[in-house]
C-alpha positions in Angstrom: 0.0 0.0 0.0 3.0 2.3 1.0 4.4 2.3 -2.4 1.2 2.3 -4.1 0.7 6.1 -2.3 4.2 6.6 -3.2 3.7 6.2 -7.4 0.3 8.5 -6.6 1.8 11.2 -4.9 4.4 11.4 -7.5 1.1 11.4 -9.9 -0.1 14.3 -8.2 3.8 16.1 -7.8 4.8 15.8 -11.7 0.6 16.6 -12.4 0.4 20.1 -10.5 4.0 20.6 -12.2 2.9 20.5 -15.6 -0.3 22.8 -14.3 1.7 25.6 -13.0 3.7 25.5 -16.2 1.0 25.4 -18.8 -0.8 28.0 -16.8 2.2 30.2 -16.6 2.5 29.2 -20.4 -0.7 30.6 -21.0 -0.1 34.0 -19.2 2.9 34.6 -21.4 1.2 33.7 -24.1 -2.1 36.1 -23.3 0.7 38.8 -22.5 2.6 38.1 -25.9 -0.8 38.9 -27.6 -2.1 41.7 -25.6 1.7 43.4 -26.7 1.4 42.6 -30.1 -2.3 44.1 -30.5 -1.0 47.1 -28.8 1.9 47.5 -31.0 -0.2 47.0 -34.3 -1.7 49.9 -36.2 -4.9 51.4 -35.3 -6.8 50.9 -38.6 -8.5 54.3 -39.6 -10.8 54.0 -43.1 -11.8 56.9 -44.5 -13.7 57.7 -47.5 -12.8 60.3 -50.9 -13.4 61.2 -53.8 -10.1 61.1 -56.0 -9.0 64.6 -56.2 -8.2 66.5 -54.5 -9.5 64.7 -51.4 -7.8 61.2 -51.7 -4.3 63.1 -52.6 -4.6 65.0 -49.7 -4.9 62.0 -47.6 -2.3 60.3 -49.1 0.2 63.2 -48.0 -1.1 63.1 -44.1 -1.4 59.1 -44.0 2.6 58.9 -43.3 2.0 61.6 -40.2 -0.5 59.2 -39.0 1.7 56.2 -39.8 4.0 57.9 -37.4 1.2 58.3 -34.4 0.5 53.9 -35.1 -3.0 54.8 -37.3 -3.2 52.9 -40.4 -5.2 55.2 -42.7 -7.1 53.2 -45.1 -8.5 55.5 -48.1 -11.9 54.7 -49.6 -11.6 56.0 -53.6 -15.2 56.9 -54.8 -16.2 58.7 -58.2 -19.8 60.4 -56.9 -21.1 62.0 -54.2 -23.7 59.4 -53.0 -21.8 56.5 -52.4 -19.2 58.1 -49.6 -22.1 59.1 -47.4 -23.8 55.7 -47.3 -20.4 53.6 -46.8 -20.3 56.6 -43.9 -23.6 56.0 -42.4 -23.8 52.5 -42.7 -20.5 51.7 -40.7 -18.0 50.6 -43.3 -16.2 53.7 -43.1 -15.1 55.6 -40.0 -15.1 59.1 -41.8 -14.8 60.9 -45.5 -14.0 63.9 -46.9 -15.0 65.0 -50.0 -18.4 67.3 -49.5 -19.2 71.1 -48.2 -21.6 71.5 -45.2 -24.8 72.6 -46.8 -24.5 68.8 -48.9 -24.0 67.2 -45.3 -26.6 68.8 -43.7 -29.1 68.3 -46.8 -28.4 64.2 -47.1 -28.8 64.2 -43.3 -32.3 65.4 -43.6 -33.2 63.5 -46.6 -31.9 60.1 -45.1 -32.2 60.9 -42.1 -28.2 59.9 -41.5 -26.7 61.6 -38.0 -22.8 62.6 -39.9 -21.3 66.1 -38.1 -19.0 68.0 -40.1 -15.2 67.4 -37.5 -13.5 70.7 -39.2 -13.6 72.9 -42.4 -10.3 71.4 -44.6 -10.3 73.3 -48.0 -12.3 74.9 -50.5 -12.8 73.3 -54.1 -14.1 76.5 -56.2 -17.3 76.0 -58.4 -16.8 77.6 -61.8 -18.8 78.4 -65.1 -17.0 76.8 -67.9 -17.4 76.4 -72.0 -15.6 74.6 -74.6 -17.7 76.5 -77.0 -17.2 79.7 -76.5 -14.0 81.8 -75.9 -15.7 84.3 -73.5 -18.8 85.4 -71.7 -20.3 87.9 -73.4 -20.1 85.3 -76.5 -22.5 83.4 -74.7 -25.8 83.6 -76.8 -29.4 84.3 -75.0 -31.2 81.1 -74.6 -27.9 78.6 -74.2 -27.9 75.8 -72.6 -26.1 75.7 -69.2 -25.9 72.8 -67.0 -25.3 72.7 -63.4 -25.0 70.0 -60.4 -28.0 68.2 -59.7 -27.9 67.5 -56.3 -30.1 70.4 -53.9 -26.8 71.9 -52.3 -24.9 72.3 -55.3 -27.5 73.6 -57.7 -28.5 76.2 -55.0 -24.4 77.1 -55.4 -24.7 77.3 -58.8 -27.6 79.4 -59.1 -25.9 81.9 -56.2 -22.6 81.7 -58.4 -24.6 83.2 -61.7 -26.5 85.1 -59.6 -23.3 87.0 -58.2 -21.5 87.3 -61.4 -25.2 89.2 -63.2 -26.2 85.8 -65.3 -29.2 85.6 -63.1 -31.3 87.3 -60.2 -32.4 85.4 -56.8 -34.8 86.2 -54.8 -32.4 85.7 -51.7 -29.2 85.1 -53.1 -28.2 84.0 -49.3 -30.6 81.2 -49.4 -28.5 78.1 -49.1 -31.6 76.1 -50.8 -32.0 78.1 -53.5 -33.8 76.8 -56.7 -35.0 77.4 -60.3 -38.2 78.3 -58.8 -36.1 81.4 -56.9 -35.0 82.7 -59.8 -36.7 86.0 -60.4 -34.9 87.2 -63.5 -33.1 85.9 -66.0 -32.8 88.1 -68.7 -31.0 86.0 -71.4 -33.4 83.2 -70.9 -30.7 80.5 -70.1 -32.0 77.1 -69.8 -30.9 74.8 -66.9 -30.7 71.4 -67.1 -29.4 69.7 -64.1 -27.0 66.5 -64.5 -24.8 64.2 -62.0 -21.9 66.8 -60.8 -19.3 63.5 -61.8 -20.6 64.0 -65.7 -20.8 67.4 -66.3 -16.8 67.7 -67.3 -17.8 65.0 -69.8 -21.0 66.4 -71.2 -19.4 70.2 -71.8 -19.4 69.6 -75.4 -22.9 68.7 -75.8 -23.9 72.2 -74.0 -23.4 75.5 -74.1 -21.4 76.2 -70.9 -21.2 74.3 -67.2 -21.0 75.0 -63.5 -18.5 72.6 -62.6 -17.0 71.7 -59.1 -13.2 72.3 -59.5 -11.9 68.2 -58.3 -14.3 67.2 -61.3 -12.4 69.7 -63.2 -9.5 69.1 -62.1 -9.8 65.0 -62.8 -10.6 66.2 -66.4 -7.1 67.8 -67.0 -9.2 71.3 -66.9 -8.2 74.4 -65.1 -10.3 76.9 -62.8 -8.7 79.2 -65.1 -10.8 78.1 -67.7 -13.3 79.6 -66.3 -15.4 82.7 -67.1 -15.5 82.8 -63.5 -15.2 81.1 -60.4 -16.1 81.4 -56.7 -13.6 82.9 -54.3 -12.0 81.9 -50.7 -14.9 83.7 -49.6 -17.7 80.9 -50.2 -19.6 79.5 -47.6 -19.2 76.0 -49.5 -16.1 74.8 -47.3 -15.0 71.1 -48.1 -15.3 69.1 -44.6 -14.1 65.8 -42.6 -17.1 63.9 -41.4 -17.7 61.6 -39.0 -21.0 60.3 -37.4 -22.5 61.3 -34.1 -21.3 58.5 -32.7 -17.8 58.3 -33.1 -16.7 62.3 -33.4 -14.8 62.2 -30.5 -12.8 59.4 -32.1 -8.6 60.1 -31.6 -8.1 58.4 -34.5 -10.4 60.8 -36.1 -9.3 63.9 -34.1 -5.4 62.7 -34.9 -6.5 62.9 -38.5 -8.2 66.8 -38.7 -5.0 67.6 -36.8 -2.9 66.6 -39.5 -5.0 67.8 -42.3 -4.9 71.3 -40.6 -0.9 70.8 -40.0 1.0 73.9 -41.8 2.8 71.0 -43.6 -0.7 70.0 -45.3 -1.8 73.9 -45.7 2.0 74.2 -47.8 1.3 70.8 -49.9 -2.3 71.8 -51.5 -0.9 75.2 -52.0 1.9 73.9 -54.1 0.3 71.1 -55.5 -2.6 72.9 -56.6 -1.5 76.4 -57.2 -4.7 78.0 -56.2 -7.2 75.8 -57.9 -7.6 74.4 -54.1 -7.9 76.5 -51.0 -6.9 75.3 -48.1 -8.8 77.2 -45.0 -5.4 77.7 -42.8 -4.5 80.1 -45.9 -7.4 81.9 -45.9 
C-alpha cells in the first residue's frame, strides 16, 4: 500500500507541475498577444473622392503612420456613395463634400454625420468649350449645373453673383429654379450628375462645374469665365457620425490635415485651384 501512495503522490507532484507551467504558459502567451495588438496599427478608413480629397490623404497618411494609425482611403467617383459607406459603418469618416451637402443628405436620409472641421475649398466655376468668352455666350444657351439640392442652389448663387441671373435671396443656401426671379437672357438649366458634367461640356453650351471634377478632367479653374472665391460658404469638410466624433483616430487625422505642412502641400500642389482654410 505504502508504495502504491508513493507512485500516486508522485502522480499528483509531476501533475500540478505541468499545471503551474501550462498555466504560466498561457499567461505569457495572453501577454505576448495583448503586446502585439497594442503595438499593431490602429486601422483608420476613410472615404474620398479622388481629387483632391484622396491626394490630400495620401500626403497626411505617413504623419498618422507615425502616431501607429493605419489610414485606409476609400476611392469613390460620386457623391452618394461616400455618405452611405459613412452612415452605414463601413467607413469611419470621408472627406469630399461642403456643409450645406451634409446637412441636406442628413435630412433627406435621415443619417446623423457632423462635419469634424472645415479642410479646403474646391471653387465652383462656369466653364465652356464652346465659346472663348462670356459675353459670347448667346441668350437662350444651354447651361448645365450639379443636380444634387446643395450644389444647384451654389450654382444658381454663383450666376447670380456674377449678373447671369437674379435670386430672390441670393443668401438662401436652398435656392432653386423656382427662386429665380430674372433671367434676362433666358438661359435654360438642365441639371446632371456633378461627376458628368466635365464629360458632357461639349454637348452644351457652358457648365458650372466643381473644380476636383475639373481638375480629374485635366481642366483648369482658369478656364473659367468665373469662379467662386475663398470667400464661399461651401467649405470642403471631414465627417464623421454622431457616434464616433470624438474618435482620436479621427481627431489625430483633422490635426494633421490642418498641420501647416498640409496647408504648404495643397498650395503647391494645386497652385490656387484648391484653398486650403489655414490660408485663408
Amino acid at each position: 500500500m505504502t508504495k502504491i501512495w508513493r507512485v500516486l503522490l508522485g502522480v499528483l507532484v509531476i501533475s500540478s507541475f505541468w499545471a503551474c507551467s501550462s498555466n504560466e504558459q498561457n499567461k505569457n502567451d495572453s501577454k505576448e498577444v495583448s503586446e502585439q495588438a497594442a503595438d499593431a496599427p490602429k486601422v483608420l478608413k476613410v472615404g474620398a473622392t479622388p481629387v483632391p480629397a484622396s491626394e490630400i490623404l495620401e500626403f497626411v497618411k505617413p504623419i498618422l503612420a507615425s502616431q501607429g494609425i493605419d489610414m485606409q482611403i476609400q476611392t469613390f467617383t460620386d457623391y452618394v456613395v461616400p455618405n452611405v459607406s459613412l452612415a452605414e459603418g463601413s467607413s469611419d469618416a470621408n472627406m469630399y463634400q461642403h456643409k450645406p451637402f451634409m446637412d441636406n443628405t442628413n435630412a433627406q436620409k435621415g443619417y446623423h454625420l457632423v462635419s469634424i472641421a472645415p479642410i479646403y475649398i474646391v471653387p465652383l466655376g462656369l466653364y465652356s468649350k464652346k465659346y472663348d468668352d462670356l459675353a459670347s455666350l448667346p441668350d437662350g444657351s444651354t447651361i448645365a449645373i450639379p443636380g444634387d439640392a446643395s450644389n444647384m442652389a451654389r450654382a444658381f448663387i454663383l450666376l447670380h453673383d456674377n449678373g447671369l441671373i437674379k435670386l430672390a435671396n441670393p443668401s438662401d443656401l436652398g435656392s432653386s429654379e423656382l427662386d429665380i426671379v430674372e433671367n434676362p437672357k433666358k438661359f435654360i438649366f438642365k441639371p446632371m450628375e456633378a461627376a458628368s458634367l466635365p464629360l458632357i461640356l461639349d454637348s452644351v453650351d457652358a457648365a458650372v462645374i466643381n473644380a476636383n471634377y475639373a481638375l480629374q478632367a485635366k481642366m483648369s479653374i482658369k478656364e473659367a469665365f468665373f469662379h467662386e472665391n475663398d470667400k464661399s460658404a461651401y467649405i470642403n469638410v471631414l465627417v464623421a457620425r454622431e457616434d464616433n466624433k470624438d474618435n482620436e483616430l479621427i481627431l489625430a487625422l483633422r490635426d494633421a490635415l490642418l498641420s501647416p505642412e498640409t496647408r504648404d502641400f495643397i498650395l503647391e500642389k494645386y497652385q490656387g485651384e484648391i484653398i486650403p482654410v489655414s490660408a485663408q
